[in-house]
KEKE-3310 file (N, C-alpha, C; in steps of 0.2 Angstrom, whole numbers, plus 5000, padded with zeros to 4 digits):
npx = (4516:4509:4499:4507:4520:4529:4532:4536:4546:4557:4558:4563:4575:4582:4582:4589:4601:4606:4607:4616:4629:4639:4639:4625:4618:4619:4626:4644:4649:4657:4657:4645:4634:4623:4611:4599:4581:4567:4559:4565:4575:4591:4603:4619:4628:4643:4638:4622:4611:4598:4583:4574:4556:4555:4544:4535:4519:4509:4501:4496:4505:4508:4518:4516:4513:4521:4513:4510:4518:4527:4518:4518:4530:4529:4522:4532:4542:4534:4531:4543:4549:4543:4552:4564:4569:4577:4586:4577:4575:4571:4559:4566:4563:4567:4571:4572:4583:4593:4601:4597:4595:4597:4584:4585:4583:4571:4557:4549:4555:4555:4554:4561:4567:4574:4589:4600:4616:4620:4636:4638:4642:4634:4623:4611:4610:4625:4630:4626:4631:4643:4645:4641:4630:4621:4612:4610:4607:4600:4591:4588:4580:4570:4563:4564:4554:4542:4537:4537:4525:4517:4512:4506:4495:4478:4461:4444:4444:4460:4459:4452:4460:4467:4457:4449:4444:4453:4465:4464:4462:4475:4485:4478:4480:4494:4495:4489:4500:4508:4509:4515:4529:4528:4538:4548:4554:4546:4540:4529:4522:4523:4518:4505:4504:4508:4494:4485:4488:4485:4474:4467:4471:4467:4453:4449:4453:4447:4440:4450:4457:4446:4448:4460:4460:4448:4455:4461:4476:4478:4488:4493:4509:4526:4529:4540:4549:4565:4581:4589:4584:4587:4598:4613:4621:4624:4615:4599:4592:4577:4571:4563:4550:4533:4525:4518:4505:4493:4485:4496:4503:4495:4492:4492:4503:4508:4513:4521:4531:4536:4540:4553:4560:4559:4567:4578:4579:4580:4593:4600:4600:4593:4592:4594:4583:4571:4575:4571:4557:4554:4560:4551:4537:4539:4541:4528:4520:4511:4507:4498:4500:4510:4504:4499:4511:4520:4513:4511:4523:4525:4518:4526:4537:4533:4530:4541:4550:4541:4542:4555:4555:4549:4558:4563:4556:4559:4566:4578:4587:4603:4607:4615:4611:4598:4599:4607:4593:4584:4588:4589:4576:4570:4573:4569:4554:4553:4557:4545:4537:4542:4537:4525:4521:4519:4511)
npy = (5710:5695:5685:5669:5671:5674:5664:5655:5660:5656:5644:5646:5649:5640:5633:5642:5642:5628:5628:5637:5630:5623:5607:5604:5602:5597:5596:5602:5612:5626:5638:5647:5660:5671:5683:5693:5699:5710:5698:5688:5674:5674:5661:5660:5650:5645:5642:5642:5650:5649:5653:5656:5659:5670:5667:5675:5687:5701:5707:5710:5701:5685:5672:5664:5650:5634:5626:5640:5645:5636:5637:5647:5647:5639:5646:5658:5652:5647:5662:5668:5664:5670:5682:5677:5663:5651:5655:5652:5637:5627:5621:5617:5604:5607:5597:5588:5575:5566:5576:5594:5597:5602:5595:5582:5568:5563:5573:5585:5603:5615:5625:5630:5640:5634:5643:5648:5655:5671:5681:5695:5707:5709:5714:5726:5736:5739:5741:5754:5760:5761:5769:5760:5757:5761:5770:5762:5752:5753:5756:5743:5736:5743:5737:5725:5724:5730:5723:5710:5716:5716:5704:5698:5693:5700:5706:5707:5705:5705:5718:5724:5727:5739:5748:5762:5760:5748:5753:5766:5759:5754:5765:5769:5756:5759:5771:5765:5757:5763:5771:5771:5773:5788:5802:5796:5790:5796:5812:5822:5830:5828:5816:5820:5830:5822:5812:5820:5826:5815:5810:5821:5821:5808:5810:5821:5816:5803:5797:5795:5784:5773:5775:5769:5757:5751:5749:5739:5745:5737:5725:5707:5711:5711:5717:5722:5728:5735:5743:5732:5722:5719:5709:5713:5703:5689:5689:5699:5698:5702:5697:5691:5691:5700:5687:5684:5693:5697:5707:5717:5713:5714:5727:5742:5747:5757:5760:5750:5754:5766:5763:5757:5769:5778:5773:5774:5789:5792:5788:5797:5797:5804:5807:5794:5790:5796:5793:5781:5779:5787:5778:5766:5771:5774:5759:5754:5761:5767:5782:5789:5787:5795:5805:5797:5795:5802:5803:5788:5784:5793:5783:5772:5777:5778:5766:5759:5765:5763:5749:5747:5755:5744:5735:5739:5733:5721:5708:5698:5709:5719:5733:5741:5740:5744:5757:5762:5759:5766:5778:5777:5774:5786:5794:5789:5791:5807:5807:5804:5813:5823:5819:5820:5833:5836:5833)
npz = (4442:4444:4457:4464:4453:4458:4465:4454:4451:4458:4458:4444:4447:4450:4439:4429:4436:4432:4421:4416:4416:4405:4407:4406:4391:4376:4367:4360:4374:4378:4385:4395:4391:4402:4395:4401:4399:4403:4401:4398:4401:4394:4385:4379:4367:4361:4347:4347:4355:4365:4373:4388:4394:4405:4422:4421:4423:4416:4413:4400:4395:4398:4406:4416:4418:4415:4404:4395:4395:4386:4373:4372:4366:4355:4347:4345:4338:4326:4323:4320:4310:4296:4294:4297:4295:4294:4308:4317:4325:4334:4347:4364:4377:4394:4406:4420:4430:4438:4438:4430:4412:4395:4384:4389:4400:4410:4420:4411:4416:4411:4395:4381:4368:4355:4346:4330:4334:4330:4327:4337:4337:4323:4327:4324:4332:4338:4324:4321:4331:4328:4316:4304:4296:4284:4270:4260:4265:4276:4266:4259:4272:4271:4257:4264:4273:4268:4257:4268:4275:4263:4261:4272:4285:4284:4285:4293:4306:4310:4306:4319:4328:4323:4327:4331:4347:4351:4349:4360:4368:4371:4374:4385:4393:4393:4401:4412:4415:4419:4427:4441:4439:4439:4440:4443:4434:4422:4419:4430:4424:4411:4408:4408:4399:4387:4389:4386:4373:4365:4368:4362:4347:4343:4344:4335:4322:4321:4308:4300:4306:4304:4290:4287:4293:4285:4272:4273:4282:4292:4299:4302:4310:4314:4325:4335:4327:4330:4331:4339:4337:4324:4315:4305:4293:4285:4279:4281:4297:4304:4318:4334:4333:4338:4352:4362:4363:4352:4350:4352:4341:4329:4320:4315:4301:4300:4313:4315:4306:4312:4326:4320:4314:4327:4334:4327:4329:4340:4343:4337:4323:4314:4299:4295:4299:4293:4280:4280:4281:4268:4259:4266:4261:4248:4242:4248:4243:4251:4255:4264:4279:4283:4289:4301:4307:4320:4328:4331:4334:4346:4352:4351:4359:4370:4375:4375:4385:4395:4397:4399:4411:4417:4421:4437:4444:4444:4451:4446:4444:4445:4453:4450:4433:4435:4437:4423:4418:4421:4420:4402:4401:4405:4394:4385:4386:4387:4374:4369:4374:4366:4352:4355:4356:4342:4335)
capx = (4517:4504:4501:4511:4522:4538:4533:4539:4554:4562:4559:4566:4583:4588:4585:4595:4609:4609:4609:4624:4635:4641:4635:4619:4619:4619:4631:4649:4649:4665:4655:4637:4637:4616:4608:4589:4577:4563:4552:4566:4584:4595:4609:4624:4635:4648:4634:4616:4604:4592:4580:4569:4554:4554:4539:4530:4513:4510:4494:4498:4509:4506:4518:4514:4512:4523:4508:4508:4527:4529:4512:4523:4539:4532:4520:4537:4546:4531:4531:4549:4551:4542:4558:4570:4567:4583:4589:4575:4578:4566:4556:4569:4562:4572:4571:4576:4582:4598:4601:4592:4596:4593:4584:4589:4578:4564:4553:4551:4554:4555:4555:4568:4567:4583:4592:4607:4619:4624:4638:4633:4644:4632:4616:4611:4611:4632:4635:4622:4637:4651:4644:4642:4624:4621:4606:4609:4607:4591:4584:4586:4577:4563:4561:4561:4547:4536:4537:4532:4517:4513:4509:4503:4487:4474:4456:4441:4447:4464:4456:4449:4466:4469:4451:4451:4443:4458:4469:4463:4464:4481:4486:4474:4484:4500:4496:4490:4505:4516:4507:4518:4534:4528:4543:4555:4557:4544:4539:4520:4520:4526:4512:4498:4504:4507:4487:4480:4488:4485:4467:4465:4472:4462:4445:4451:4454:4441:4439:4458:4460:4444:4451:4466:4457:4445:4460:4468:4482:4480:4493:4498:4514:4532:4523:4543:4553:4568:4588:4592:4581:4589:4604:4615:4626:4625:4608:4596:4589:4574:4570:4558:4542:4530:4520:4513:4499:4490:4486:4504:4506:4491:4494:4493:4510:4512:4516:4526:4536:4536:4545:4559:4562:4559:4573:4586:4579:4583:4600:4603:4601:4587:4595:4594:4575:4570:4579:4570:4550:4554:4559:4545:4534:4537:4540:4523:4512:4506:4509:4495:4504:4513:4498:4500:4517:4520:4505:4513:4531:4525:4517:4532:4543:4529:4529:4550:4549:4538:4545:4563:4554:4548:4566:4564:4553:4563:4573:4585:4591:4606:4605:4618:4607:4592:4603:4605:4587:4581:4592:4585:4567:4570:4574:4560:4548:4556:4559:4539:4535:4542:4534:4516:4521:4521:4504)
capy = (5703:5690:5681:5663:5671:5674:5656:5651:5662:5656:5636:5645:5651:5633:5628:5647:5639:5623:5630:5642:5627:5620:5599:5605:5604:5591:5599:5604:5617:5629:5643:5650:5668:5673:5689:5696:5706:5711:5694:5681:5672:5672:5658:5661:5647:5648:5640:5641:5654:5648:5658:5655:5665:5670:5666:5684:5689:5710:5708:5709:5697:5680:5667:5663:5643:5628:5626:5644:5644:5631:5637:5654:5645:5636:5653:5663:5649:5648:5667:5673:5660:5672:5685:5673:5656:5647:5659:5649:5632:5620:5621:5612:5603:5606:5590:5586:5568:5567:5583:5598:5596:5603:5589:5578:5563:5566:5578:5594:5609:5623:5625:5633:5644:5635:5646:5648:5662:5676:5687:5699:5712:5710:5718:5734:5743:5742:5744:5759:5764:5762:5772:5755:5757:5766:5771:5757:5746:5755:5755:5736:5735:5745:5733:5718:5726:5733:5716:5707:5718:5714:5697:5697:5692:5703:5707:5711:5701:5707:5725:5728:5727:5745:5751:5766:5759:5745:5761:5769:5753:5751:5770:5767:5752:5761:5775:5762:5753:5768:5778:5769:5775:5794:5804:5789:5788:5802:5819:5822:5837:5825:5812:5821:5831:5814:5808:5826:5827:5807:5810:5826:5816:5803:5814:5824:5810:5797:5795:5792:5779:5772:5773:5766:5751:5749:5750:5734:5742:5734:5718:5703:5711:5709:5720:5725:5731:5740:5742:5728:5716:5715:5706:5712:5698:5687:5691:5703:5694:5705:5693:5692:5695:5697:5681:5684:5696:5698:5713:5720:5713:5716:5733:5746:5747:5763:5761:5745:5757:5770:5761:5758:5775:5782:5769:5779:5797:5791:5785:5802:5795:5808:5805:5785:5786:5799:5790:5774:5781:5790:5771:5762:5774:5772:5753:5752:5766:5771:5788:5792:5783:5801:5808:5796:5790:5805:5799:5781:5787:5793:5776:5767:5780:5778:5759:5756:5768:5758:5743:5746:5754:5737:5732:5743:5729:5714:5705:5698:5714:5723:5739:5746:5740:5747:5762:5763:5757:5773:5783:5775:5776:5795:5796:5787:5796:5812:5805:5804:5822:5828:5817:5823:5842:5838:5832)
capz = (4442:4446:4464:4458:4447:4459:4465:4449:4449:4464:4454:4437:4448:4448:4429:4427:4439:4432:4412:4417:4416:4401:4407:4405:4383:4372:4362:4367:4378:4382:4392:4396:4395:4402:4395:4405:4396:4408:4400:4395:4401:4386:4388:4374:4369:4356:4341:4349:4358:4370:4377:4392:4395:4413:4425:4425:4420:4416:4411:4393:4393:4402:4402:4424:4419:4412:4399:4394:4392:4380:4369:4368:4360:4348:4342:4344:4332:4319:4318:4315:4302:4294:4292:4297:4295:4296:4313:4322:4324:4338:4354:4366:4383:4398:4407:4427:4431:4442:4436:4425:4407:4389:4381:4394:4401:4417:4421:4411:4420:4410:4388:4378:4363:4352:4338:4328:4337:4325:4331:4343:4334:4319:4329:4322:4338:4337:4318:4320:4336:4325:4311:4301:4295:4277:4267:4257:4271:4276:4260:4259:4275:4268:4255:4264:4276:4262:4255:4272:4276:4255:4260:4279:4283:4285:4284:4297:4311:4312:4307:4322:4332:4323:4327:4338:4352:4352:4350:4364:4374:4370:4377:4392:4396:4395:4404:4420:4417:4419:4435:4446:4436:4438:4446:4444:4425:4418:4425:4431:4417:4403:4410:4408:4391:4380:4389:4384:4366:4362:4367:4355:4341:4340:4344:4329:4319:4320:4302:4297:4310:4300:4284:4287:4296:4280:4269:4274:4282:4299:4297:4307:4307:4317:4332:4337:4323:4330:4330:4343:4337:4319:4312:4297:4296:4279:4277:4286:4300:4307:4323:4339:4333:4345:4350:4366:4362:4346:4351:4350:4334:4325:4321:4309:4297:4299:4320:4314:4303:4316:4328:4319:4314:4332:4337:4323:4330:4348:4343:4335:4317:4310:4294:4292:4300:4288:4272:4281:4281:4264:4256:4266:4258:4239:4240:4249:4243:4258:4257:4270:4286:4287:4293:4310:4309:4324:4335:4332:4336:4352:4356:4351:4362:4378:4375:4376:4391:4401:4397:4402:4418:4423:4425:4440:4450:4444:4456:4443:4439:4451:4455:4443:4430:4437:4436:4419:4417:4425:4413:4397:4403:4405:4387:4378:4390:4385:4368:4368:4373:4359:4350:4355:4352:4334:4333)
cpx = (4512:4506:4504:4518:4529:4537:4538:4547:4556:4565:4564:4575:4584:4588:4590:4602:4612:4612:4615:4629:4634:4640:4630:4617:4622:4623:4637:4648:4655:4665:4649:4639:4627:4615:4600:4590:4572:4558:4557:4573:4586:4602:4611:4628:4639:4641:4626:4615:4600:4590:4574:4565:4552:4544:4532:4523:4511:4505:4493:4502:4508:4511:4522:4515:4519:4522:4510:4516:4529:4523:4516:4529:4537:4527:4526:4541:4541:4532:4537:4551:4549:4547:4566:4572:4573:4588:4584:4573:4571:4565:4562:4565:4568:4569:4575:4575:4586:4600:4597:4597:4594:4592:4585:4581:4575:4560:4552:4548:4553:4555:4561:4567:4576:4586:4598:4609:4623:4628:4635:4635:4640:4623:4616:4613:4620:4635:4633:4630:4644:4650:4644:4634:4623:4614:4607:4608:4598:4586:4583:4580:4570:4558:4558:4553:4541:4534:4534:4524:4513:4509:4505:4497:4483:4466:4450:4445:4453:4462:4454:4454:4469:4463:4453:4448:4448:4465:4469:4463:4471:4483:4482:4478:4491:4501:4494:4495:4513:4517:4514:4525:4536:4532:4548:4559:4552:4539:4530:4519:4519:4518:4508:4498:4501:4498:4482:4481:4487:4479:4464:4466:4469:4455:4446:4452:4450:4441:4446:4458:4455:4446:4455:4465:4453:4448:4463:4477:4485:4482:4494:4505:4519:4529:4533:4551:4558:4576:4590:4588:4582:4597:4605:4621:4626:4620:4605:4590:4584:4570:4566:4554:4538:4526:4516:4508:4498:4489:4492:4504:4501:4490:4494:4501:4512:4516:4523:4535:4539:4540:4549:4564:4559:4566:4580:4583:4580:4588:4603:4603:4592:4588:4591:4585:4570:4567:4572:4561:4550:4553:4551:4539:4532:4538:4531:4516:4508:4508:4505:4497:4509:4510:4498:4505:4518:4518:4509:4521:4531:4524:4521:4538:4540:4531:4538:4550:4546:4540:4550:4561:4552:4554:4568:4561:4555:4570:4578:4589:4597:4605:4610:4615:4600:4594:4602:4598:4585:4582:4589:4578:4566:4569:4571:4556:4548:4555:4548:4534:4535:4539:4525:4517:4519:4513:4498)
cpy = (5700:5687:5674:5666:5671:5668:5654:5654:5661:5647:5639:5647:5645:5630:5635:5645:5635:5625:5635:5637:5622:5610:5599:5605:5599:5591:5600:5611:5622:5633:5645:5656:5670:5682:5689:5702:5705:5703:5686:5681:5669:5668:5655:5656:5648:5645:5643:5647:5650:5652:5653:5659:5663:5668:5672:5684:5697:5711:5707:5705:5692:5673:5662:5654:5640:5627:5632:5647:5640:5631:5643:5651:5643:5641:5657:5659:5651:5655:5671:5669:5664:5676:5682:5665:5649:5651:5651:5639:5627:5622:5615:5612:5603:5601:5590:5579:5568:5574:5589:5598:5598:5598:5583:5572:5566:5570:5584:5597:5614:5619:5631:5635:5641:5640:5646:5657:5666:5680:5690:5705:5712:5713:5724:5738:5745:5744:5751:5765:5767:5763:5766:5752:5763:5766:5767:5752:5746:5755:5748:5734:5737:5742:5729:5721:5728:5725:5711:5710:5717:5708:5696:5698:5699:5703:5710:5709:5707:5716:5730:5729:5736:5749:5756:5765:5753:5751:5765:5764:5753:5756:5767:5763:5755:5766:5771:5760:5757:5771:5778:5773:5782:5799:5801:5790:5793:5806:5818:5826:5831:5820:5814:5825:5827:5812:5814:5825:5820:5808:5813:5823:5812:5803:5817:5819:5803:5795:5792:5787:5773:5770:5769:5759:5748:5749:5744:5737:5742:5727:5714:5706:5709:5710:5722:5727:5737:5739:5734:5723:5714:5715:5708:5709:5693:5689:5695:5699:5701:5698:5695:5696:5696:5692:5683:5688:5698:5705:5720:5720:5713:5722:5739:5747:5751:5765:5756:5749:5762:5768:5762:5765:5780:5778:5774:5785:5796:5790:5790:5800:5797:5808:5800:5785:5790:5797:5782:5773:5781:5782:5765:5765:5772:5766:5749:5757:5768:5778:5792:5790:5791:5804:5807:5794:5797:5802:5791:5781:5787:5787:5772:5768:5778:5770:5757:5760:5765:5752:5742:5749:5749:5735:5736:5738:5721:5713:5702:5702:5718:5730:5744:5747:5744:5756:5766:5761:5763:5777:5782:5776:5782:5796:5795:5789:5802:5812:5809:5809:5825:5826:5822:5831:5841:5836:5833)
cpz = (4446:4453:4459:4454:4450:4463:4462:4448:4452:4460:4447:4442:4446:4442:4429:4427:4435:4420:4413:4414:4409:4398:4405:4396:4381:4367:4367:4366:4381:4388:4389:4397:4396:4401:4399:4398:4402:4407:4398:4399:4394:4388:4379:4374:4362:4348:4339:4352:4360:4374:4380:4395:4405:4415:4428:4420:4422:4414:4405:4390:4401:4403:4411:4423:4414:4406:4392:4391:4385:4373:4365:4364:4355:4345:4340:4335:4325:4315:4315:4310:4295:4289:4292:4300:4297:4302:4317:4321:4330:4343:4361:4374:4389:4405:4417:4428:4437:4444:4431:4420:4401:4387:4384:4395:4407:4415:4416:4414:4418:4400:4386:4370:4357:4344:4336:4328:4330:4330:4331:4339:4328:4319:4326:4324:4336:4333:4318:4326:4333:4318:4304:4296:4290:4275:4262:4262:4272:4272:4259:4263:4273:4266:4257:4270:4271:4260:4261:4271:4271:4257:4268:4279:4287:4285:4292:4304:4314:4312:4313:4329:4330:4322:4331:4343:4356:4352:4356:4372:4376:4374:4384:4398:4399:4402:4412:4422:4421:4425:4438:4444:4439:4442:4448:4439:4421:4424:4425:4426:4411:4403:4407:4401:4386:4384:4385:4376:4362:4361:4362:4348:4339:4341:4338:4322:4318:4311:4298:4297:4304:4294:4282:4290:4288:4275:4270:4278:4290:4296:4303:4305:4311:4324:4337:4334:4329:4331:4334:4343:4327:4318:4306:4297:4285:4274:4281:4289:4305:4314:4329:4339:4340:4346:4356:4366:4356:4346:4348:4343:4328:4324:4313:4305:4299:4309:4316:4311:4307:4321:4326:4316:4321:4336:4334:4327:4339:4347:4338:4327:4313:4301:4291:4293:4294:4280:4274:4277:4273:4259:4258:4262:4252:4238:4242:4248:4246:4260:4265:4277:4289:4289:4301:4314:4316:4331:4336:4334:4343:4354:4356:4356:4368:4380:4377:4384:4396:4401:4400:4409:4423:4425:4431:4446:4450:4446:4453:4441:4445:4449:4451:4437:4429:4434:4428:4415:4416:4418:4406:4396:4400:4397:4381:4381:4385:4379:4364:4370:4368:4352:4347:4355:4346:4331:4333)
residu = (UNK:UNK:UNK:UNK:UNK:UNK:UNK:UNK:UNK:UNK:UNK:UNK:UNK:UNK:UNK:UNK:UNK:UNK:UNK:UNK:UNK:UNK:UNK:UNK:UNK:UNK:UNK:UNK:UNK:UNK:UNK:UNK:UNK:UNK:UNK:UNK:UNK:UNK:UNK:UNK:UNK:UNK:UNK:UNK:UNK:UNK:UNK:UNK:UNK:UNK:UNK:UNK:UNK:UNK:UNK:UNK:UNK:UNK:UNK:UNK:UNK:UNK:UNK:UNK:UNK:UNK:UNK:UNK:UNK:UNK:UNK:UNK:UNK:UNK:UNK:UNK:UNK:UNK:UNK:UNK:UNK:UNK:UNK:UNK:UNK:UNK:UNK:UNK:UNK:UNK:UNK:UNK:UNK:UNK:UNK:UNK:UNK:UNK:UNK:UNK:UNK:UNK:UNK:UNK:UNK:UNK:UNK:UNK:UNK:UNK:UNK:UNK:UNK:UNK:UNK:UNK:UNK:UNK:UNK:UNK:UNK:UNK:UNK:UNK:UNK:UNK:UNK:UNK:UNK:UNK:UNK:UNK:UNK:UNK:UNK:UNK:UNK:UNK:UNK:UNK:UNK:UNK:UNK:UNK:UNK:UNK:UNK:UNK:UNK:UNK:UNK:UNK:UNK:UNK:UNK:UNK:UNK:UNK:UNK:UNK:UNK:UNK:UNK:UNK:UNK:UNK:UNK:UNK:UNK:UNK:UNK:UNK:UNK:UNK:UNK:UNK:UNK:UNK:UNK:UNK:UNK:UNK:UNK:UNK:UNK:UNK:UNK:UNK:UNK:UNK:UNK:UNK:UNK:UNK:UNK:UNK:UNK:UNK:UNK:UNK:UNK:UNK:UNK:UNK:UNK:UNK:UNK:UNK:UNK:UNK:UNK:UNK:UNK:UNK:UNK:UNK:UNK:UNK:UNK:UNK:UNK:UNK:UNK:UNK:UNK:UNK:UNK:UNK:UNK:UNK:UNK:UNK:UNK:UNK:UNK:UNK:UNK:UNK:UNK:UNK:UNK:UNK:UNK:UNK:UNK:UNK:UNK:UNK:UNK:UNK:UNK:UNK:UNK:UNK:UNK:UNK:UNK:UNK:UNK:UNK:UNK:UNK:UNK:UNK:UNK:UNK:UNK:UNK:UNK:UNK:UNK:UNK:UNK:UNK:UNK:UNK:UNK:UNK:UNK:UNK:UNK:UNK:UNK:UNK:UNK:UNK:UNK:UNK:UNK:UNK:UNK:UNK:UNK:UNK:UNK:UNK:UNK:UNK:UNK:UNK:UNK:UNK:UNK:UNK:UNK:UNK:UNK:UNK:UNK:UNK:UNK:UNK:UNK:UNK:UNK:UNK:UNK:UNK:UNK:UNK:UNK:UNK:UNK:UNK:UNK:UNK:UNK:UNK:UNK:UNK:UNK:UNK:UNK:UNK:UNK:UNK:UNK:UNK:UNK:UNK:UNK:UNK:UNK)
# end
């Protein structure tokens, strides 16, 4: 985290506090329930979602200003319109006069991400718990993903985000971000395996990665396809693209797809992830993506692992949660050993 940045987190407690309370909303209000992710305060009322992204900066992600806050809302609204256009709804200013307010008259203090609330019970992660998730389901999914990355733009530009020297960025990155971790949430053995066999893969490979770049099939795509970020509900709501780094979300298809079937084979569901690949495949004709969907597995399993270890250095999180933080870490670390065996 940035000098500044827990500045600003000490100023965002008090919009947190004052958004807690049901005054605070232009709408009626019966009760605030507040979720954290390591990058955002998510405050649920019975109709709405509002998310506000916290004050941190991880190098990769920046959203340390006022400015820089409100630039990321309205890129996050543009891009999930994409998938799910009627979930996201308008940029809202959170305003300080007497009091701090959504929408409200004075100052703004902070920006707000507004959407319409889908039950929580219609997340994947839970239908997936309660055996509620079929290969007709998955095959839809397939679909509607073949069908985005058909029309998402492309060309050199974005190409050069699935170059292998932006590949090799991207690992580089991970493994600085992770040192800290090492001994915490992944073992010094597993460390240095996944940097040993990531490295060989992509020395032995050079001309793939190439192809696959010269081929069109680096995409603006979603950049974080996985269980707990889609809705099946009246429609399938695939939601929270990435916006904060182009980077992320400029990407080869075949991590994009990757993800979401290392998401099923974390969650014991080798089956559905299988059945998932098998359908992305023949709606998109990309048979060669099996070649590095492994290699992209691991990176999607290295990248949840360090993510969730941040929540290890954030002060809004108590120490139970840190708890199971740790524990989950382990698992997509872990997850991403087995990964780099297979490749």
């Amino acid at each position: 985290m940035s000098i500044g940045a827990d500045d600003q987190l000490v100023d965002q407690k008090q919009v947190v506090e004052a958004l807690l309370t049901p005054a605070a909303y232009e709408h009626d209000v019966d009760k605030v329930e507040l979720k954290q992710t390591h990058i955002s305060f998510v405050f649920l009322t019975k109709d709405f979602v509002y998310k506000v992204k916290k004050a941190v900066n991880f190098g990769f992600l920046d959203y340390s200003t006022l400015e820089k806050r409100r630039v990321f809302c309205e890129k996050e609204l543009v891009l999930n319109r994409r998938l799910c256009g009627d979930m996201y709804l308008e940029v809202v200013p959170v305003n300080r006069s007497d009091r701090i307010k959504m929408g409200g008259q004075g100052e703004v203090v902070e920006y707000a991400l507004k959407m319409k609330r889908i039950p929580e019970e219609k997340i994947m992660t839970k239908l997936l718990e309660q055996n509620k998730v079929d290969k007709q389901l998955v095959d839809k999914m397939a679909k509607i993903i073949a069908d985005f990355h058909s029309k998402a733009k492309t060309g050199s530009k974005v190409a050069e985000f699935g170059s292998l020297p932006m590949i090799q960025t991207n690992w580089m990155e991970n493994f600085e971000q992770s040192k800290e971790f090492v001994g915490r949430t992944i073992s010094e053995q597993s460390y240095g395996f996944i940097q040993q066999r990531v490295a060989e893969f992509m020395k032995s490979n050079v001309d793939l990665f190439a192809k696959r770049a010269a081929e069109n099939k680096i995409k603006e795509c979603h950049g974080d396809i996985h269980s707990g970020n889609i809705f099946i509900a009246d429609r399938i709501y695939i939601f929270d693209a990435i916006e904060f780094n182009e980077r992320f979300r400029h990407c080869d298809v075949a991590s994009e797809i990757a993800f979401l079937a290392m998401d099923l084979d974390y969650k014991n569901r080798g089956d559905l992830s299988g059945f998932f690949v098998e359908k992305y495949v023949q709606y998109s004709g990309d048979s060669e993506l099996l070649k590095v969907l492994d290699f992209y597995k691991c990176y999607r399993a290295y990248v949840r692992g360090k993510v969730t270890s941040f929540k290890l250095n954030d002060p809004n999180i108590n120490a139970q949660e840190k708890t199971a933080a740790t524990n989950e870490a382990k698992a997509y670390f872990d997850l991403a050993a087995r990964y780099a065996e297979r490749f």
